[in-house]
PLY file of the C-alpha trace (Angstrom):
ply
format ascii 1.0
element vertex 631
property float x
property float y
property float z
element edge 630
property int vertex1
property int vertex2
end_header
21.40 89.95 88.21
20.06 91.32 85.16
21.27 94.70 83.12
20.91 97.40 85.63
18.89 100.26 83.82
20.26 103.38 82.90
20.41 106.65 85.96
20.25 110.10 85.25
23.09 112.15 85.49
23.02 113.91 88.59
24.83 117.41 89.81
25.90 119.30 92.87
23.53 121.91 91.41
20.63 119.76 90.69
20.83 118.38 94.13
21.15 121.62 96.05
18.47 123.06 94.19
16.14 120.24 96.08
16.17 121.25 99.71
15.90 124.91 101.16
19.66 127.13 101.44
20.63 125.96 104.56
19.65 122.22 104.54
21.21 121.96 100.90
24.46 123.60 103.01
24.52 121.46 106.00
23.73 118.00 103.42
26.79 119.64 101.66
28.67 119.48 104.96
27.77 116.03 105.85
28.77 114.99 102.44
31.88 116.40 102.91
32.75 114.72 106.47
31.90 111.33 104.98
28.49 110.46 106.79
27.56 108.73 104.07
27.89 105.21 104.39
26.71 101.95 103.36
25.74 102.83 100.08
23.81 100.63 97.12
21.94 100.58 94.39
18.74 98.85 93.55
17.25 99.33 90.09
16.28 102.88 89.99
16.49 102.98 93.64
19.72 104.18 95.46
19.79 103.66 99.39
22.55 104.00 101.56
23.14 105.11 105.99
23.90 108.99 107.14
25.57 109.43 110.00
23.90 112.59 112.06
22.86 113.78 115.49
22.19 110.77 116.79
23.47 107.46 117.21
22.57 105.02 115.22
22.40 106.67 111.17
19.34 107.85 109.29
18.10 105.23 106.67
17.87 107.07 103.35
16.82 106.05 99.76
15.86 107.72 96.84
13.98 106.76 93.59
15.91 107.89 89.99
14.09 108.15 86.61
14.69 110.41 83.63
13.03 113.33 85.23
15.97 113.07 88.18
14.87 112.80 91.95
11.45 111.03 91.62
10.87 110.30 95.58
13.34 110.31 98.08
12.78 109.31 101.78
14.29 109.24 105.03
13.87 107.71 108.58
14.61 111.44 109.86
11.47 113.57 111.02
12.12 116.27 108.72
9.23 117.76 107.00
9.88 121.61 106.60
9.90 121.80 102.78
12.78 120.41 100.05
14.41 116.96 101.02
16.56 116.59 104.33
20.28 117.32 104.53
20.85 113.62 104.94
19.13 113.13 101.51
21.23 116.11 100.27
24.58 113.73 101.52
23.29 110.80 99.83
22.30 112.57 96.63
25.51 114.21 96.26
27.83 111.12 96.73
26.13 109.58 93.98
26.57 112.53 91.96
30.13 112.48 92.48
30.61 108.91 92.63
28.19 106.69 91.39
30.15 103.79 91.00
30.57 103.54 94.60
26.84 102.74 94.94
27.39 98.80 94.47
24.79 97.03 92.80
22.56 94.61 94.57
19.55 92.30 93.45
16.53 94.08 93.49
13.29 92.72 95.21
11.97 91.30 91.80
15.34 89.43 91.52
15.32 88.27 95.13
12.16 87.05 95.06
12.97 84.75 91.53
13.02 81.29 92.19
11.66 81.27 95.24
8.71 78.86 96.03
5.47 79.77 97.19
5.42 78.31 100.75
9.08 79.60 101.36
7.76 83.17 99.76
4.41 83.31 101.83
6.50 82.07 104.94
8.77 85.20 104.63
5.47 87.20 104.31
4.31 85.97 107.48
7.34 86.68 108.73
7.69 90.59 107.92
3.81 91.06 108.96
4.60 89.68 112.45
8.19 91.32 112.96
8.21 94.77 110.94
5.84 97.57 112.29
3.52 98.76 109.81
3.76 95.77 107.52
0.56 94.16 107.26
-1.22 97.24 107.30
0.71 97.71 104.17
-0.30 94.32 103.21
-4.03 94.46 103.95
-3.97 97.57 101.89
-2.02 96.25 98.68
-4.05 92.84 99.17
-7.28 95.12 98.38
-5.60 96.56 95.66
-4.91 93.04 94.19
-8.90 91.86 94.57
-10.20 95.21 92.95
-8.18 94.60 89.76
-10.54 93.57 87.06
-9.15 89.60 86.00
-7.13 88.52 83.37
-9.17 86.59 80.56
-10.35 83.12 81.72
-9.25 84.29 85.27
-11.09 84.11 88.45
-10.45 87.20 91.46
-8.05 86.91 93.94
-9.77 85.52 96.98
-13.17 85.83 95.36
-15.64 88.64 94.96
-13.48 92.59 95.54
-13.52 93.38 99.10
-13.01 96.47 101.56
-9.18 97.49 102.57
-9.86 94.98 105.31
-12.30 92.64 107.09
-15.04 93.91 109.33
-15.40 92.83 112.82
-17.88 89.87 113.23
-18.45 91.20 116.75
-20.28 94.32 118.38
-17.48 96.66 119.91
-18.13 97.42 123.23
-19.12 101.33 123.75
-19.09 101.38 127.21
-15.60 101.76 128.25
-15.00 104.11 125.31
-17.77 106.42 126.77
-16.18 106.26 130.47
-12.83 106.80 129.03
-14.37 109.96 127.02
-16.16 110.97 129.58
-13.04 110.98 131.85
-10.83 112.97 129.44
-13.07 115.68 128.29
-13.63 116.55 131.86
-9.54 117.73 131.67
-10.56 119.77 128.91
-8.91 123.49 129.04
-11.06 124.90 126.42
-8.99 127.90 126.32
-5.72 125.97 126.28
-4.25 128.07 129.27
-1.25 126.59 130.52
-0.87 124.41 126.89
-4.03 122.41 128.49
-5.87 119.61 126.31
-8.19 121.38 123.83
-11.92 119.49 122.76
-10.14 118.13 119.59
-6.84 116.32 121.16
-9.68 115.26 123.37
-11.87 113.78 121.02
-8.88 112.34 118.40
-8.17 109.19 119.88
-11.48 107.82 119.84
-12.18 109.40 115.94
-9.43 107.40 114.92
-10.63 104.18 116.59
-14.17 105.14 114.36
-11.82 106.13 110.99
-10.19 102.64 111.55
-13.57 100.73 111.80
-14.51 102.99 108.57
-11.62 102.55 106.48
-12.71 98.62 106.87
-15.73 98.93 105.81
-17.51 98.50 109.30
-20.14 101.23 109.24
-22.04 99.77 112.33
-19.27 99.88 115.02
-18.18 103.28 113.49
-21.54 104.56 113.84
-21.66 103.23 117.46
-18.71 104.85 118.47
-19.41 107.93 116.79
-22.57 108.36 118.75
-20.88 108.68 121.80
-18.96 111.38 120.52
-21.81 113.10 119.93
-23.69 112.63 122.84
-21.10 114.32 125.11
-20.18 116.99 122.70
-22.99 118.33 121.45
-25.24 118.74 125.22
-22.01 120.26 126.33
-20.98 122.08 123.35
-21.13 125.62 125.37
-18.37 124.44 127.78
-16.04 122.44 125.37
-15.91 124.95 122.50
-13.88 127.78 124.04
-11.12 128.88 121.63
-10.37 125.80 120.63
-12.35 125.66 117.13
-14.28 122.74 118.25
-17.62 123.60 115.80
-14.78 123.17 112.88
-13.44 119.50 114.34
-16.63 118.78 114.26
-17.61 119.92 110.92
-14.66 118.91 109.12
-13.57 116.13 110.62
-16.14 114.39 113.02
-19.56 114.49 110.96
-18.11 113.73 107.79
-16.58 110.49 108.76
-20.20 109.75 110.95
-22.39 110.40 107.26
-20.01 107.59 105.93
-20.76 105.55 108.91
-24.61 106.02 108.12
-23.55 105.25 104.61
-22.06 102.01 105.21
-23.87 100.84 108.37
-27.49 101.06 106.01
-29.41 101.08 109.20
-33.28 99.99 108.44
-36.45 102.06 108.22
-36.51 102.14 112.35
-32.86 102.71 112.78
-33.00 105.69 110.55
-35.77 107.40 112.40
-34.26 107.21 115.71
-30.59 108.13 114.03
-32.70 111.28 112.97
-34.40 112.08 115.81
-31.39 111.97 117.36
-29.08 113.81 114.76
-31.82 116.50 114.95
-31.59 117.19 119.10
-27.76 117.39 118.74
-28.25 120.14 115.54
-30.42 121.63 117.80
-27.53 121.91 120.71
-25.13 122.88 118.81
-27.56 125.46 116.58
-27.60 127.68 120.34
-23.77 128.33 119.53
-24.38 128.79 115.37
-22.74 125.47 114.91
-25.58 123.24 113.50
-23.81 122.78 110.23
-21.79 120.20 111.47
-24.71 118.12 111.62
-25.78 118.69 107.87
-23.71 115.95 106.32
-25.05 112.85 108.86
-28.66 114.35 107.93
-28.45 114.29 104.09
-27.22 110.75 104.53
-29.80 109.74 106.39
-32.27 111.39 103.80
-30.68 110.05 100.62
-28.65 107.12 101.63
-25.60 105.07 99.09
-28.01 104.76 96.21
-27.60 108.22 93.92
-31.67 108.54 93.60
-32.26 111.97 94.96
-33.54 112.96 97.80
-34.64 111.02 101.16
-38.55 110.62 100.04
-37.28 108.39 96.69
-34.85 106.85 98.65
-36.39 105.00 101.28
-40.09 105.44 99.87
-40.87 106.86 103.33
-42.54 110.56 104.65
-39.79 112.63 103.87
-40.70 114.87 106.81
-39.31 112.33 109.01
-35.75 112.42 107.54
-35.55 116.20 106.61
-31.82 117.55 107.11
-33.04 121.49 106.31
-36.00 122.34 104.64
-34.60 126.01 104.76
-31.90 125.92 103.46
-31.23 122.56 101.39
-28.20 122.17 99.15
-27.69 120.02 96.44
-25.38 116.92 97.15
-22.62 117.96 95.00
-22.43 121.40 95.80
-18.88 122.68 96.65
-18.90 125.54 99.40
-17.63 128.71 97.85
-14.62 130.90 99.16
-15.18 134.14 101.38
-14.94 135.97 97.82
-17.64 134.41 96.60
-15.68 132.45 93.92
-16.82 129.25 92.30
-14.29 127.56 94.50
-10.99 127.72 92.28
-8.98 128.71 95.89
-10.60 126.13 97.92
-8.01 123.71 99.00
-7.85 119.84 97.53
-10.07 117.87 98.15
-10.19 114.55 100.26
-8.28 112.70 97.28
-5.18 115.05 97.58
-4.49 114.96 101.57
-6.96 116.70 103.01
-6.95 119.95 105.01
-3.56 120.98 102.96
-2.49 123.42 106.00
-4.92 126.42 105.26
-7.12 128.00 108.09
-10.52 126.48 106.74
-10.20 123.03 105.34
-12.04 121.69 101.77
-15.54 120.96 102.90
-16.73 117.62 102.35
-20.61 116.90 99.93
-22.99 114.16 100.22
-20.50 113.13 96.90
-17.09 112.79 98.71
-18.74 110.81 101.35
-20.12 108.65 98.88
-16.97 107.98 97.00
-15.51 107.43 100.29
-17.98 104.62 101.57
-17.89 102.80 97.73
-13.72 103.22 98.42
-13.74 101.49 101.55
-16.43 99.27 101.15
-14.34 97.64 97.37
-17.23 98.95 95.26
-14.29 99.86 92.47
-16.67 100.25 89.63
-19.24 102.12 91.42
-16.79 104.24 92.73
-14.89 105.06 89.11
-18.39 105.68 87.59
-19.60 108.31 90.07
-16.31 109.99 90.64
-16.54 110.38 86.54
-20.09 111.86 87.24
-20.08 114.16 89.91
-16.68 115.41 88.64
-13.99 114.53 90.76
-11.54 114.04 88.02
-8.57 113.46 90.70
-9.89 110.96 92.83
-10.57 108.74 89.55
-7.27 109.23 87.88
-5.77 108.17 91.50
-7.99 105.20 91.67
-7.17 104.53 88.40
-3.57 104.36 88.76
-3.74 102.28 91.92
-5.12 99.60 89.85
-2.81 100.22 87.34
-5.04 101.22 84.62
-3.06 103.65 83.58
-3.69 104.32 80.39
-7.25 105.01 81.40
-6.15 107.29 84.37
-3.99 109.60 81.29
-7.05 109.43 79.22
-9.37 111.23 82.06
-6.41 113.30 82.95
-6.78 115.11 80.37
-10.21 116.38 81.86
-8.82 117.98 84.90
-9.54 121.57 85.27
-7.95 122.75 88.38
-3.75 123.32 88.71
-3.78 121.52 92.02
-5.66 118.32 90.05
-3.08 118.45 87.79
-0.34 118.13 90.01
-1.64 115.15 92.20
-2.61 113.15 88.80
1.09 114.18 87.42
3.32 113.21 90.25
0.83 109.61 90.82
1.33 109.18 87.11
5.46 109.68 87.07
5.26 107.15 90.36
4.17 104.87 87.76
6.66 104.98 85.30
4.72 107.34 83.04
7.28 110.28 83.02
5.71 111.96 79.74
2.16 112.12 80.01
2.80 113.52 83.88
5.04 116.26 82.11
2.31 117.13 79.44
-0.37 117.06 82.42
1.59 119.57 84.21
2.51 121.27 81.77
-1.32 121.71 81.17
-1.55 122.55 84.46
0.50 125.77 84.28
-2.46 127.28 82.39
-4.84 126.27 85.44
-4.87 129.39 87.52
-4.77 129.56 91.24
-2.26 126.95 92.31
0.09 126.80 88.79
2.19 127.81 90.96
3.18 124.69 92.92
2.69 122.70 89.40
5.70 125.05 88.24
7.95 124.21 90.89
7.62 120.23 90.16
7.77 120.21 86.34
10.73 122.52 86.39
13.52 120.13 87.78
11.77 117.47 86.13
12.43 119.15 82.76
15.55 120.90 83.64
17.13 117.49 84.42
15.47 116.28 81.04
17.17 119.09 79.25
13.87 120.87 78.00
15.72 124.37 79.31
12.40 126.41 77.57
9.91 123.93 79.53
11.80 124.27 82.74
11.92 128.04 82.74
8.07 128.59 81.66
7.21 126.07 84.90
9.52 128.74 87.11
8.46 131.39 85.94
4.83 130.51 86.74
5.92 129.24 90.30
7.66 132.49 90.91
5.14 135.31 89.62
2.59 132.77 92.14
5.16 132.91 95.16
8.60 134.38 94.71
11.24 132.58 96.41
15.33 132.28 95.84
15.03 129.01 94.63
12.69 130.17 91.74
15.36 133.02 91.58
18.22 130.67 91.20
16.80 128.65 88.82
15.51 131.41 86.27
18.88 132.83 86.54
20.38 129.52 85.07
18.27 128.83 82.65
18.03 132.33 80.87
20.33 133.25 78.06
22.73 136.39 79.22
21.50 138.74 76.93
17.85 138.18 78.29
18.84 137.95 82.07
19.55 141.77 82.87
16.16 142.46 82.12
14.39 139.12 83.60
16.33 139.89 86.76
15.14 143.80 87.36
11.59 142.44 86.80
12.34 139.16 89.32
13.45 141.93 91.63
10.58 144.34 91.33
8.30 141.30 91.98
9.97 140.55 94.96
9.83 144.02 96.41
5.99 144.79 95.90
4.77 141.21 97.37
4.61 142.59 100.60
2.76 139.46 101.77
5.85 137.72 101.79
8.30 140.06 103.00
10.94 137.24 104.51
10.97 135.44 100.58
11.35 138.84 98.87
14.41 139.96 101.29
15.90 136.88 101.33
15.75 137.57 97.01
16.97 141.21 96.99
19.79 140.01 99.58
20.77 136.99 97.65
21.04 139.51 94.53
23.05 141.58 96.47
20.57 144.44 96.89
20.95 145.27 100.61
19.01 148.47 100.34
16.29 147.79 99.00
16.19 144.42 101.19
16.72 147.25 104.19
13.61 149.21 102.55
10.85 145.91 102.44
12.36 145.04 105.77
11.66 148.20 107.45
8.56 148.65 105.45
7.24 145.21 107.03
8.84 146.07 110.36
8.16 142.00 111.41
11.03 140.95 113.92
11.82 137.57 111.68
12.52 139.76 108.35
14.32 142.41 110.59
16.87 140.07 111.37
16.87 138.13 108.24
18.00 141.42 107.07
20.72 142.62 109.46
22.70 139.22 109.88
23.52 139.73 106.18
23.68 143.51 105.97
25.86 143.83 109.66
29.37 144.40 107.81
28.02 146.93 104.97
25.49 148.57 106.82
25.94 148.90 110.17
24.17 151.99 111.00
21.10 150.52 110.15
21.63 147.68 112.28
22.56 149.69 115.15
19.44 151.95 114.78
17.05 148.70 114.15
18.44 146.47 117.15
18.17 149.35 120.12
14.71 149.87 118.63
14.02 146.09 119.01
15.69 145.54 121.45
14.73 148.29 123.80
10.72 147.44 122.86
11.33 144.33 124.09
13.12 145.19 127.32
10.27 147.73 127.89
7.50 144.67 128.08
9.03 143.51 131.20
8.56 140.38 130.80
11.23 138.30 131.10
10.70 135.90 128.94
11.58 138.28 126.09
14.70 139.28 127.58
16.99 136.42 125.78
15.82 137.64 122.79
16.58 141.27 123.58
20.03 139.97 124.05
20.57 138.54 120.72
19.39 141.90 119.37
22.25 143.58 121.72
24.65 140.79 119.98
24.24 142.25 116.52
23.98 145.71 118.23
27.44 145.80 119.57
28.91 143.14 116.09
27.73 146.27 114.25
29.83 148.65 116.43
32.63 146.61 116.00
32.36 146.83 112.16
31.64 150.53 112.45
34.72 151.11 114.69
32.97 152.57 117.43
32.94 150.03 120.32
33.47 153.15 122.60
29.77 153.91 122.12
29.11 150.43 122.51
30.67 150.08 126.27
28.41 153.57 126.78
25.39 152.26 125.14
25.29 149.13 127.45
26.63 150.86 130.42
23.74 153.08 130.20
21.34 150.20 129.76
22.21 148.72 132.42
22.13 151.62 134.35
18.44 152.28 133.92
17.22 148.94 134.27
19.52 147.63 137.02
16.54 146.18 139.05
15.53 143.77 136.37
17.54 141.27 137.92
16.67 138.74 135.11
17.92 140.74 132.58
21.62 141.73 134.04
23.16 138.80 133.52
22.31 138.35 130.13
23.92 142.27 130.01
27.12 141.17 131.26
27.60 138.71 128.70
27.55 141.07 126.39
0 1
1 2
2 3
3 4
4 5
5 6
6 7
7 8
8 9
9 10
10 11
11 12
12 13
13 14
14 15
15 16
16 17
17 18
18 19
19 20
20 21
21 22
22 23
23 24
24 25
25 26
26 27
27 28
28 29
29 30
30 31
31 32
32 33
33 34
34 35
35 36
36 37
37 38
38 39
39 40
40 41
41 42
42 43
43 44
44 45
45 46
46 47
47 48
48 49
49 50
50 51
51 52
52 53
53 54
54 55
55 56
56 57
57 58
58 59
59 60
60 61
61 62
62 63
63 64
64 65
65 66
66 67
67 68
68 69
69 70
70 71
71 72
72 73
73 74
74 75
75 76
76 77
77 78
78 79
79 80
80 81
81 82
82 83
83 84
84 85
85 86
86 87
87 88
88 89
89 90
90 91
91 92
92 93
93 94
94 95
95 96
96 97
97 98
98 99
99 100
100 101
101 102
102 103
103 104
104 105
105 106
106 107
107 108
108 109
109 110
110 111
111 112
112 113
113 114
114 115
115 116
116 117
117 118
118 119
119 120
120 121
121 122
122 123
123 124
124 125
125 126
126 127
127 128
128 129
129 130
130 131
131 132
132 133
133 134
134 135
135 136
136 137
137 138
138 139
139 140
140 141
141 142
142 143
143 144
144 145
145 146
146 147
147 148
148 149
149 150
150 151
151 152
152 153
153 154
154 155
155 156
156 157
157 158
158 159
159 160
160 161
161 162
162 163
163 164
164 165
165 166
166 167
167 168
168 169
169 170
170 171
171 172
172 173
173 174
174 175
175 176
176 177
177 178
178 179
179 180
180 181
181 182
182 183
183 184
184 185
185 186
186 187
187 188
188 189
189 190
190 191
191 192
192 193
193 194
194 195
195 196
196 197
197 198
198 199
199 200
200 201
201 202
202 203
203 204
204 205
205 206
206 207
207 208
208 209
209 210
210 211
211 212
212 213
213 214
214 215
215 216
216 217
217 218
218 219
219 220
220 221
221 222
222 223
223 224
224 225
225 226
226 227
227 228
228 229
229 230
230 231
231 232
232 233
233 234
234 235
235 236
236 237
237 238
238 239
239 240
240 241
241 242
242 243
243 244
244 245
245 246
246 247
247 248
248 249
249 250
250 251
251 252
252 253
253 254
254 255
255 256
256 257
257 258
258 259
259 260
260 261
261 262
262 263
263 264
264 265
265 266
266 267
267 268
268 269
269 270
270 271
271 272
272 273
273 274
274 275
275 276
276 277
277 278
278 279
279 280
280 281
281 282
282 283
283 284
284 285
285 286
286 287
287 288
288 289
289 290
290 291
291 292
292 293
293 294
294 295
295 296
296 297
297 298
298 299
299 300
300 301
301 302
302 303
303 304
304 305
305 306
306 307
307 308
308 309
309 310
310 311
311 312
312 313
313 314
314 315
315 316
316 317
317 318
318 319
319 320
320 321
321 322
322 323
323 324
324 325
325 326
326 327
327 328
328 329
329 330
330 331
331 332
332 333
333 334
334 335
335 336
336 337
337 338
338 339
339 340
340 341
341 342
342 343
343 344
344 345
345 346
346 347
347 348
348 349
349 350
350 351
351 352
352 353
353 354
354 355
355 356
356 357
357 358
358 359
359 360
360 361
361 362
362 363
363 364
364 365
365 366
366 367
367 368
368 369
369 370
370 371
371 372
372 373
373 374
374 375
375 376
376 377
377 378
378 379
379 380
380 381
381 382
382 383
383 384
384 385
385 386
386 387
387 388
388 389
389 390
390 391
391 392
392 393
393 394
394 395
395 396
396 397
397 398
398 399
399 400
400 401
401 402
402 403
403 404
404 405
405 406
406 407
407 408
408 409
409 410
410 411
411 412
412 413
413 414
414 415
415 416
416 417
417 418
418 419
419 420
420 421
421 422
422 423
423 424
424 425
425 426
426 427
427 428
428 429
429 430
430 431
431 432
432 433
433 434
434 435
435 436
436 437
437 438
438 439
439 440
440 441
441 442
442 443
443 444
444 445
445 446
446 447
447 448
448 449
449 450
450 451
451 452
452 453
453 454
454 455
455 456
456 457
457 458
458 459
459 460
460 461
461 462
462 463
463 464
464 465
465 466
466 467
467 468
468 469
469 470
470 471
471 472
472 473
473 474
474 475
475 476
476 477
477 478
478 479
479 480
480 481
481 482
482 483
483 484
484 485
485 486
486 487
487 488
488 489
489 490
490 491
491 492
492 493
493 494
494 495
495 496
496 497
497 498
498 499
499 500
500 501
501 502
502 503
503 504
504 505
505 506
506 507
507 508
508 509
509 510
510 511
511 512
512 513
513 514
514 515
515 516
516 517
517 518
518 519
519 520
520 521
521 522
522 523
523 524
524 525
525 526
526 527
527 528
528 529
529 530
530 531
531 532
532 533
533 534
534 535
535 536
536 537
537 538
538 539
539 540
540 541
541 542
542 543
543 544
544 545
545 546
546 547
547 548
548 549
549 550
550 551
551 552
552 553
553 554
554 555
555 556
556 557
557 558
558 559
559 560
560 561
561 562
562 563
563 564
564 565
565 566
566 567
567 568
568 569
569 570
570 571
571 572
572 573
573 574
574 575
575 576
576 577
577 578
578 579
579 580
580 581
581 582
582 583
583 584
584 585
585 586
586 587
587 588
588 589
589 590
590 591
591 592
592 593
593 594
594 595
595 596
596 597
597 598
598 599
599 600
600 601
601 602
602 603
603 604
604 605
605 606
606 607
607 608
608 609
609 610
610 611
611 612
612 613
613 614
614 615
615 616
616 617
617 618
618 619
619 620
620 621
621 622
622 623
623 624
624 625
625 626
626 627
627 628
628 629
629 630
């Protein structure tokens, strides 16, 4: 084996400071029990086996560099923010012990010396034995064709190529539509009962379209995506319900059938009846105000791949016949503004940074993004990188960029990005590739970025606190806390300020916590970390939300029991008073602290008298009394 490189240091603090409170506590637990097991090292990579809840252990492994944790992944299905508490076990073993991670080959060294045919036979091998493989495969293949060729060098497998091959075959729409057919006939489109809403419908057969799309195969997507259509949009009235089914549509349907159009390049009589046909189902759906989601599949009818304009230079034909809206037309690289009218600085990232993100309205997609999209999956590389550089989508070109590991030229065009969230998806892409200081001076730019600096702030400032650049680190938290306060923020601007600065730091950390009343559960679970139970007791009560409430009084039980008294027979009794049962558990845990706060006060007298006369007045809720009498 050769030199293993150099790790970072790691600490108990560092470590802890990656997952929420009480996943960093219960990693520290496992830790401590000695779940950890079956620990290595590979490279920068250290992996090792957690024992937890079930039987056989949780596969972890985590990726080192300068910076300190630079990806770290388990087989658990944790996703709730921070790293897992099996991650937390690993990380701290190391830190403690990092000689006991025993150092094995990596897959560069394993691979050494092998010969082709023996190497390609354990390829074969893995694609037809380990799930997910040779999707992996097909995609890094791609990868390998779009890279531009060494001097004197021919491309891999010929000419760049799609993500994968399209089918050679027509699919067969029929027993998708009967299938369809069947299941949107279970639709509850008001989800009574936790029935099957018009999108968990429709998702199955949209993914069976993405898959055809993300291969390139425009026809069969668009063949399948017509029969979506033609049972949605006739019965649009019935399906929509609650269920947001105009925003499926919109956001996730059309879109992926204007890249379909986009790919498929129907002819001059393909495109007219498309048209025809796109207009009757705008024309359904415009009864119910949800016509938009028909805009997209129109434009790219009108204007097609080719960035010439509109549809009449596109196709050279009567541009009456492919009109998506003469009313109300919108230029292809328009970006839909926010409710306030803003040029778009909150909208979420875009299709090049995940997607939807988790807000209530999702980015929506231009005539652009579908472009880049089709070029994407169809391998047009340089016709992709040259009209994400001109219509300005400065991420998707620094990913792309890095993917074919032309990085250099993906730091270069970094430099152009002019939103925070940009800046963080080019930064973290660019540390994954080994380029640890121009991702720090990226985000480091992108503290300065407005709306979002936030989240850029809480990734540079472990990076640099691990580094040692203390002043760094505790500009990037300060940003990420005055954006969203939050204990960890808290806890990490309290150990990288100086002590004579702190006093006065902390009352304004404190104040900021207090009067962001749109998070009320971060800014109590500050002032109680600080040790400021009344004022936690004062944004509690101001919020009055049942969560914060009892945030609040689990910590605050021993010192201020009154309170907790007063606020669980308020709670308690409300929910009681709804008589439905299905609250009454919950009422119980609210008696729990009720009479734990008697028994700190001294006063379990009124206690028994309290629950005596409880049950007293509601002794014919027969679902509630024995809950009572465990009390």
């Amino acid at each position: 084996m050769t030199e293993p490189p150099t790790l970072p240091t790691l600490t108990h603090a560092r470590v802890l400071a990656l997952a929420a409170p009480e996943t960093a506590a219960r990693g520290e637990a496992y830790y401590r029990d000695g779940a950890v097991i079956r620990t290595a090292r590979r490279g920068h990579v250290l992996h090792a086996e957690v024992e937890g809840s079930q039987f056989e252990p949780y596969v972890v492994r985590a990726r080192l560099d300068a910076g300190g944790v630079a990806d770290a992944r388990c087989s658990c299905p944790y996703e709730w923010g921070g790293i897992c508490k099996h991650l937390v076990a690993m990380l701290l073993a190391y830190a403690d012990a990092p000689e006991s991670f025993a150092l094995e080959p990596t897959a560069e060294e394993l691979v050494a010396g092998i010969a082709p045919e023996a190497l390609r036979e354990i390829v074969l091998g893995a694609a037809a034995e380990v799930p997910g493989f040779e999707n992996w495969l097909a995609a890094r293949a791609a990868v390998l064709r779009a890279r531009p060729p060494a001097a004197g060098a021919a491309w891999v497998g010929g000419t760049p190529a799609g993500r994968g091959r399209a089918r050679r075959t027509a699919v067969d729409t029929g027993p998708i539509e009967r299938s369809l057919r069947h299941t949107l006939r279970e639709v509850d489109p008001h989800e009574w009962g936790g029935g099957l809403d018009a999108p968990g419908a429709l998702r199955p057969t949209i993914e069976q379209a993405r898959a055809f799309v993300e291969h390139g195969d425009g026809v069969n997507a668009l063949a399948v995506l017509r029969v979506v259509m033609r049972l949605v949009a006739p019965d649009y009235e019935v399906l929509e319900g609650e269920c947001e089914l105009s925003d499926y549509l919109e956001y996730e349907v059309t879109p992926l059938l204007a890249e379909a159009i986009l790919l498929a390049e129907p002819d001059a009589g393909e495109r007219r009846a498309l048209t025809a046909e796109l207009k009757g189902w705008r024309d359904d759906l415009a009864e119910y105000s949800a016509e938009d989601a028909c805009r997209l599949p129109l434009m790219a009818l009108a204007r097609g791949l080719e960035e010439s304009g509109d549809g009449d230079e596109a196709y050279g034909e009567d541009d009456e016949a492919y009109d998506y809206d003469d009313e109300d037309e919108v230029d292809e690289d328009d970006d839909y503004d926010d409710e306030d009218g803003e040029d778009g600085e909150d909208d979420l990232d875009g299709p090049g940074a995940g997607g939807w993100g988790g807000s209530a309205r999702p980015w929506r997609l231009t005539l652009a993004d579908v472009r880049l999209n089709a070029l994407e999956h169809s391998g047009q590389v340089d016709r992709f990188l040259e009209q994400a550089a001109a219509h300005g989508r400065r991420e998707r070109l620094c990913l792309k960029l890095i993917e074919l590991e032309r990085v250099d030229e993906a730091v270069e065009a970094g430099r152009a990005v002019e939103r925070a969230s940009e800046a963080l998806a080019v930064a973290a892409a660019l540390r994954d590739a080994g380029q640890l200081e121009a991702a720090i001076a990226l985000a480091e730019r992108g503290l300065e970025l407005g709306s979002g600096a936030g989240e850029v702030g809480r990734w540079l400032g472990p990076v640099a606190a691990q580094l040692g650049r203390d002043a760094l680190a505790r500009s990037a938290w300060l940003v990420a806390y005055r954006e969203r306060p939050d204990v960890e923020g808290f806890q990490a601007l309290e150990t990288l300020s100086e002590p004579a600065e702190w006093p006065a730091l902390r009352a304004d950390l404190l104040d900021r916590a207090e009067e962001r009343s749109s998070f009320p559960q971060e800014g109590t679970a500050i002032l109680l970390h600080a040790g400021e139970a009344d004022r936690a007791i004062r944004l509690a009560d101001a919020s009055g939300h049942y969560a914060v409430l009892a945030q609040v009084a689990d910590v605050v039980l021993a010192d201020r029991p009154e309170w907790v008294i007063r606020v669980g027979c308020r709670e308690a009794e409300g929910l009681i008073a709804r008589t439905q049962s299905q609250y009454y558990a919950i009422a119980a845990v609210w008696l729990g602290r009720v009479k734990r706060a008697h028994a700190a006060a001294g006063t379990l007298d009124d206690w028994e008298a309290y629950l005596a006369a409880l049950r007293a007045t509601h002794r014919r809720k027969r679902a509630l009394l024995p809950l009572l009498d465990r009390l």
